[in-house]
C-alpha positions, 0 to 999 in steps of 0.5 A: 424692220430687223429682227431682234438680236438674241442678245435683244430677246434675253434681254427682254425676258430678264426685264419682263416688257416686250421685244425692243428693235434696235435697227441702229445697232445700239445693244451691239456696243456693249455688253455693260450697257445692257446690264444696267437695265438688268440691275435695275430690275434686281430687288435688292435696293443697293443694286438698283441704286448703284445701276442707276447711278452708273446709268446716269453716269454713262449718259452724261459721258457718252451724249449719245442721242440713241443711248438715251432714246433706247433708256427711255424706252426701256424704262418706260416698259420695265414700269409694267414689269411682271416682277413687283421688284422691278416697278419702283427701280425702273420708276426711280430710274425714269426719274432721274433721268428725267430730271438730269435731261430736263430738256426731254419734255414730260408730256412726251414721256406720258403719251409713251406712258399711256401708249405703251401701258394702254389701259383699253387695249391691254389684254385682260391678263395683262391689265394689272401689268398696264395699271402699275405702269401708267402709276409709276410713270406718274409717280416717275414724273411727280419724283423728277421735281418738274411735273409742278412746273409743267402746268399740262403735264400736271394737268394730264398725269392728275387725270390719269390718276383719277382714271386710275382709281377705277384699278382699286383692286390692284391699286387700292388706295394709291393713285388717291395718295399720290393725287393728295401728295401731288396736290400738296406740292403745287403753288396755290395759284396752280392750284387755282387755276388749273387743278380746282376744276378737275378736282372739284368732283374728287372735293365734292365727294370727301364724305365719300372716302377717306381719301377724298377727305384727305385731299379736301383736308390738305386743300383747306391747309394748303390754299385756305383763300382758294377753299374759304367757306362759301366755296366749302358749301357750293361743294359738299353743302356746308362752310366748315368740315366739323358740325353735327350734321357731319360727325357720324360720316366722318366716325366712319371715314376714321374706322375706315383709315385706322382699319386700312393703316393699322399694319403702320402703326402710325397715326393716319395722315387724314386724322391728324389733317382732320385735328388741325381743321377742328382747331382752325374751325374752333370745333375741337371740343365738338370733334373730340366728344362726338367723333372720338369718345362717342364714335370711334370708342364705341367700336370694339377695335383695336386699330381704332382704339390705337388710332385714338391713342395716338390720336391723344398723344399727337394733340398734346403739343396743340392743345391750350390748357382748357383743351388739355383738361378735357382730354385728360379726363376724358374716355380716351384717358381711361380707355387707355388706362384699361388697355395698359392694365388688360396688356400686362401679360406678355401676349399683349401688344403694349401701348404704354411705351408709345405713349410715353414716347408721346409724353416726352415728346410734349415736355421736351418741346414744351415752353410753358411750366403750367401746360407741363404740370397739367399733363404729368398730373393728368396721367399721375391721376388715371388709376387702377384702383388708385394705383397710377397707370404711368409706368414709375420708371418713367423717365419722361420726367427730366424734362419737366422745367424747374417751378413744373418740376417743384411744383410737381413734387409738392403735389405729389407729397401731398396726394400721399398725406391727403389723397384727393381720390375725387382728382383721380380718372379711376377705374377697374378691370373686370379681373380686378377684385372691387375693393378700392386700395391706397393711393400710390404715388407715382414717379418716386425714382426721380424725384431729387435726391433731397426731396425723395430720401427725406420724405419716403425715409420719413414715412418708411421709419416713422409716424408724426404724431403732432405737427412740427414746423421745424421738420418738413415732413411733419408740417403737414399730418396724413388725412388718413393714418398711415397703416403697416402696408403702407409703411412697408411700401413706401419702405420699398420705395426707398431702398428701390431707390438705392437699387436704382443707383447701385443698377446705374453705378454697375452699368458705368463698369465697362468705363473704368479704364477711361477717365471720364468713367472714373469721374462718373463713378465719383459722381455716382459714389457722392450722389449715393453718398449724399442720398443716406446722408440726406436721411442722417440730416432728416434724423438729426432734425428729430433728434432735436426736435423730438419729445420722445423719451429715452425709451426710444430708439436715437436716429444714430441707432436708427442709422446703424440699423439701416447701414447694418440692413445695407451691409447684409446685401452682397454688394461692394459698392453698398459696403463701401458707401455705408462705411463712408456714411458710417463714418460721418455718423461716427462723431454722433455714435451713442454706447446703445448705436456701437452695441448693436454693431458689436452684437452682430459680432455674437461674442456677446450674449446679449440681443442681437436685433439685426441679426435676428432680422437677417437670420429670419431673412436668410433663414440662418440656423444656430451652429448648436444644431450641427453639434449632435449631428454625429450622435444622431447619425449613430441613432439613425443607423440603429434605427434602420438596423432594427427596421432591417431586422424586423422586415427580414423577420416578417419576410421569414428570412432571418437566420435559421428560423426556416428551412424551407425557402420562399415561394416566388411572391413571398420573394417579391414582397420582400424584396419591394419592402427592403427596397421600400426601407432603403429608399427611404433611408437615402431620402434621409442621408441626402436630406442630411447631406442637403441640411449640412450644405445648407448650414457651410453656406450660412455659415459663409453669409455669416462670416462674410456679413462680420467681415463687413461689420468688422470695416465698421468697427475699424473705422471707428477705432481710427475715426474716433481713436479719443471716443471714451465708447473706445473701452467698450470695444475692446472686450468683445473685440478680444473675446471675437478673436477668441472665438475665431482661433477656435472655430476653424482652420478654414481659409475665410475664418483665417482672414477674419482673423488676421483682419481683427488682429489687424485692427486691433494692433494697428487701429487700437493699440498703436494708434498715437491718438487716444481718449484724453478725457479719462477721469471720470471713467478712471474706476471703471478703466482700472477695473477692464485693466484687472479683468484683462490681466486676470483672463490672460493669466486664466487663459490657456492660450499663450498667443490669445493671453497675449492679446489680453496682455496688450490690450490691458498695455493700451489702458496704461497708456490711456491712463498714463494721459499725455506724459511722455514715456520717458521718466522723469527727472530725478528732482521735479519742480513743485509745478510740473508734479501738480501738472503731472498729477493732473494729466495722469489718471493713473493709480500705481498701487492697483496697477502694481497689484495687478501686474505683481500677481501677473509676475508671480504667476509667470515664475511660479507657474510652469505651464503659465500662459504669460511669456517673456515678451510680455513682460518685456513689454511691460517694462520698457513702455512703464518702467515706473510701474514696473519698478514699484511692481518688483519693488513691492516684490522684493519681499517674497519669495520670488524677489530677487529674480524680479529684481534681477529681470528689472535690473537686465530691462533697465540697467542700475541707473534707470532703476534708481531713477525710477525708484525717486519717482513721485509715483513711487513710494519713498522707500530705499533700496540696495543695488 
């Protein structure tokens, strides 16, 4: 026999098995072939999945019989190789060979196994090597697919197995799991025939090890006519697995499993084998209360408390109803429950995650409603001292079917209005305090829109004193009354649920250049929509069936309150939506709703709810306060003037009262007390500065939060152009512009303004829609006129006069009702001058009075805020008023000029006309 090449040599020691001869000159055809074996002992996977494929794929194109006699050997020695890496490649690679050549026999390949990997001959330091070879070449033969068909070569590999499990200190608990694995893939006539015999010792002994069981547990599945219960007894002395006599030996074979897979976190195969038996044999609720609760909860470990929660989980799908309720109000429950509570902190391995997973997986696969309804009421009733354990953002929920899912939101209604505490699997945490709180319902957030809005709107904002069938909430009263906290939460619960939505209308940002994005947001704005209108539908069934008296607040006032509520929180989506919702309220909006929008404005004195409640909120401060800042600064620099003035005098440095200079620890007192002095005065200069900062933010809240009223507001005035509520916003409207000429220059006050001057011209003054229904407020209109005319001539402003002056021209308009502005014809009929009367409202001898002293202020007055413009308004718009107002000037000193500005608006002809007007008093007049 030659001696190896060197190419031969490096080769081996690259691959970690012996020296190979190649007496026929196999290696020196290539380099490339050798390096197939190299890549299959390299650990990363993708290269040993790449050189087994090209190994295979030069085997199959070249058919040479000493390429493939050399492969076989030397993958049969890489399965003792020194490196861990290299065992499963040349494993994997053996396999495939074996199942692309299937005319290579497999007993064949095991006695080179066996030769090779000698378990007897083997030096002692090589025993580990030779141990992991003779286990992957079984595992190699068991991974071709052919061992099953091959009856001795099956035959011999489980015996070598069984050898193998004497190796439990390199091997563990392998060669037991490849022997279960092997066994479940056999035919039960196989099984009978051929591998009963040898595994009957291994049977015999399935209390001895969790393997063992394993396997008996597999047998018992996989061939249930071979294991019946009379062979059950010849082995191990009894007919079923579950019994009294054999539940303290099967705790300790699960303590063993769990502590043995607990890296997996995974339920153990012999556990959920062991399940499956219990409910063959009928002995569930015996293995359940005597292994599980009263075995396995006693031992103070995490991985069996693990092992049977996913034990708890994994049975759910198999379990009938009465199986179902003696699970869920069981020990397992509430040891769970303790852990969920006990692993809040983040250092805590959190369980609740997998559970749910559990609880999805059993309602998704789940046909039957009621089983659905027992487990999501099983797990809403496990409380921490009445607060539910399941996670309220559970989303496990949507695959509830529809009558569970009714079915579940009435119950869960009704634990909140009559909490039955009895239902409940409760318990407290050692670092709980002992007093019991309300109960907390659970799984709000996905509870349907209708259903949730109504009923958490309903408990939030209000208390039924008496039943009402009308009002579904109503119908049924609390067994308890409800107290300020509980109000506070179930308020949480409501605008929690608005945040839900706004969250998921926010992640759908990314998808706005996409059309079904687009629809999405759509979606998502009427979903949100509906939400609060579902509220104004709750609001309006008490509107109608209250008894209240008018004291109390409308559910228009109530609506205005929480859209003014949703309106302070920085969101667009929120102010859009309220507008929207605003405006389908609008036709409803009572004089008390529309003053408390306007109050926020602050251009009244008058309480301003809202506003309160968003200042204490946002800790807002009044602007009076930054008025003095000055006068305050001047005393604070008197103040550490003086203090200056008194610490040189104690330090005896002060003019020339001394002399004599100061020694070195006078010095440095001193100095430590002027040091003292000054940083106590930047203390207070930067709380000062702190303070203003604080105050130009507030200030920037404030006026963002009126832009976003101001919306309102407008939609109003273009909603509900002919409201008679119209009038009472055109004062504060006025005195906000007002307001906001005089408050600054600053970039964000001069968009609110030119926002309210917007909204006045085009949604009040032009706006070709106005109330019609004026009669019965035709006093009090003709009064707003006076006071508008008076404040625009008493204004110093010519350009805020103006606004007043405009706003008292829309009045006339209104006034005037649906007359064209033409002027009439100079001889109406009888009829069309009843008609006119009756659709005019409009009183021309006040109107005169008003708009004559108006007039005579303008050419009278030199620095008059009136303007040209203003009158030329006037006359072109009414020049039937505006002919009795120079007519009943023609009188005074100032008549001729106003005949003649009259006269240049008009011309001769539409001044005679509009002297015959029936408006007009029948007097003559010479042009």
């Amino acid at each position: 026999e030659a001696e190896p090449t060197e190419e031969v040599e490096e080769t081996e020691q690259r691959g970690g098995g012996a020296a190979v001869t190649d007496p026929r000159g196999v290696l020196r055809q290539g380099r490339a072939f050798l390096d197939f074996f190299w890549d299959i002992a390299k650990p990363e996977q993708e290269v040993r999945l790449a050189a087994t494929e090209n190994l295979l794929r030069h085997l199959r194109e070249g058919k040479k019989d000493d390429e493939l006699k050399y492969t076989l050997k030397r993958l049969v020695e890489g399965l003792g190789a020194t490196r861990e890496a290299a065992r499963p490649g040349f494993s994997l690679a053996l396999a495939q060979v074996l199942q692309a050549f299937e005319e290579i026999p497999l007993c064949n390949i095991l006695e080179q196994i066996k030769k090779k990997h000698n378990l007897v001959k083997v030096k002692k330091k090589r025993v580990r090597n030779a141990a992991f070879g003779n286990f992957f070449g079984v595992m190699a033969l068991f991974q071709s697919g052919r061992l099953v068909k091959d009856r001795k070569a099956l035959l011999e590999s489980i015996q070598l197995l069984q050898q193998l499990t004497k190796y439990q200190t390199h091997l563990r608990d392998l060669p037991r799991k490849t022997l279960v694995d092997i066994t479940s893939e056999v035919p039960e006539t196989v099984f009978e025939e051929v591998l009963f015999d040898i595994l009957q010792g291994d049977l015999s002994s399935a209390f001895t090890s969790p393997e063992n069981l394993h396997l008996l547990l597999v047998g018992m599945q996989k061939f249930p006519s071979v294991l019946k219960p009379k062979k059950l007894k010849k082995l191990f002395g009894s007919p079923t697995v579950i019994n009294k006599e054999n539940t303290s030996r099967l705790v300790e074979l699960l303590k063993n499993a769990a502590k043995s897979e607990k890296e997996d976190k995974k339920l153990p195969s012999v556990v959920s084998d062991l399940l499956q038996v219990a409910l063959k044999e009928g002995a569930f609720e015996l293995f359940w209360n005597e292994v599980v609760e009263n075995g396995l909860l006693k031992e103070k470990s995490g991985p069996v408390s693990y092992m049977c929660y996913r034990l708890l989980g994994n049975a759910l799908p198999l379990l009938s109803m009465e199986q179902l309720q003696l699970v869920l109000k069981g020990k397992v429950m509430l040891h769970y429950g303790e852990h969920v509570v006990a692993t809040q902190f983040p250092q805590g391995f959190k369980f609740a995650t997998e559970m749910e997973g559990y609880i999805e997986t059993f309602l998704s696969g789940c046909d039957d409603p009621e089983r659905q309804l027992a487990v999501m009421m099983g797990f809403s009733t496990l409380t921490n001292l009445g607060k539910p354990v399941l996670l309220s953002a559970s989303k496990v929920v949507k695959h509830l079917q529809t009558v569970a899912f009714k079915k579940y939101v009435c119950w869960l209604k009704d634990m909140f209005l009559r909490p039955d505490l009895d239902s409940c699997l409760d318990f407290a945490s050692n670092r709980q305090k002992k007093n019991w709180e309300n109960t907390d319902i659970l799984g709000f957030h996905y509870v349907p829109v209708p259903v949730y809005s109504r009923f958490c709107f309903f408990h939030a904002f209000f208390v039924a004193k008496k039943k009402n069938s009308q009002i579904a909430e109503a119908s049924v009263l609390p067994s308890e009354p409800l107290n300020e906290q509980d109000h506070t939460e179930t308020e949480s619960y409501f605008f929690g649920f608005k945040l839900l939505l706004e969250h998921f209308f926010d992640s759908m940002a990314t998808f706005k250049s996409r059309v079904e994005g687009q629809f999405y947001f759509l979606f998502l704005g009427e979903f949100f929509c509906s939400f609060l209108l579902i509220c104004q539908c709750l609001l309006l069934s008490l509107f109608f069936c209250s008894c209240a008296d008018n004291s109390e607040p409308g559910w228009v006032e109530v609506m205005v309150e929480i859209l003014l509520s949703l309106l302070a929180q920085p969101s667009l989506l929120l102010r859009r939506i309220s507008k929207s919702v605003f405006v389908s309220i609008c036709p409803n909006l009572t004089k008390r709703g529309l003053q408390l929008i306007l109050d926020v404005s602050e251009a009244l004195a008058g309480p301003c709810t809202v506003l309160t409640h968003l200042r204490i909120e946002l800790g807002w401060y009044d602007e009076d306060s930054s008025d003095s800042g000055d006068e305050e600064d001047e005393e604070v620099d008197d103040n550490f003037r003086n203090q200056l003035m008194k610490v040189l005098q104690a330090g005896n440095a002060e003019g020339d009262k001394s002399d004599e200079e100061l020694d070195d620890d006078a010095m440095m007192a001193l100095d430590k007390n002027i040091s003292a002095l000054f940083a106590e005065q930047q203390k207070r200069i930067q709380a000062k500065k702190d303070e203003k900062d604080k105050m130009r933010k507030e200030k920037v809240l404030r006026r963002s939060f009126k832009a976003k009223v101001l919306d309102l507001i407008d939609a109003f005035l273009v909603k509900q152009a002919e409201n008679p509520l119209v009038f009472d916003i055109i004062e504060p409207l006025l005195q906000f512009i007002e307001q906001c000429m005089n408050s600054g220059s600053d970039k964000q006050e001069v968009d609110i303004l030119q926002k309210t001057a917007s909204i006045f011209k085009n949604s009040l003054c032009r706006n070709k829609q106005y109330c019609k229904r004026v009669a019965p407020l035709q006093e009090e209109v003709h009064a707003l006129v006076q006071r508008l005319v008076q404040k625009a001539c008493k204004h110093t402003d010519s350009a805020v006069a103006l606004y007043y002056f405009s706003a008292s021209l829309y009045l006339l308009k209104v006034l005037k009702g649906n007359m064209s502005s033409t002027l009439p014809p100079p001889e109406p009929e009888k009829e069309s001058d009843s008609k006119a009367k009756q659709a005019c409202c409009l009183n021309v001898e006040k109107v005169v009075v008003i708009y004559q002293e108006a007039l005579t202020q303008f050419l009278s007055k030199r620095n008059s805020p009136l303007t040209f413009s203003m009158f030329h308004d006037l006359f072109k718009r009414f020049p039937v008023s505006a002919a009795e107002c120079v007519l009943s000037s023609a009188g005074t000193a100032h008549g001729p000029e106003c005949h003649t500005i009259l006269q240049g608006f008009l011309g001769q002809s539409k001044l005679e006309t509009a002297a015959r007007s029936p408006f007009s008093k029948p007097f003559r007049i010479d042009v």
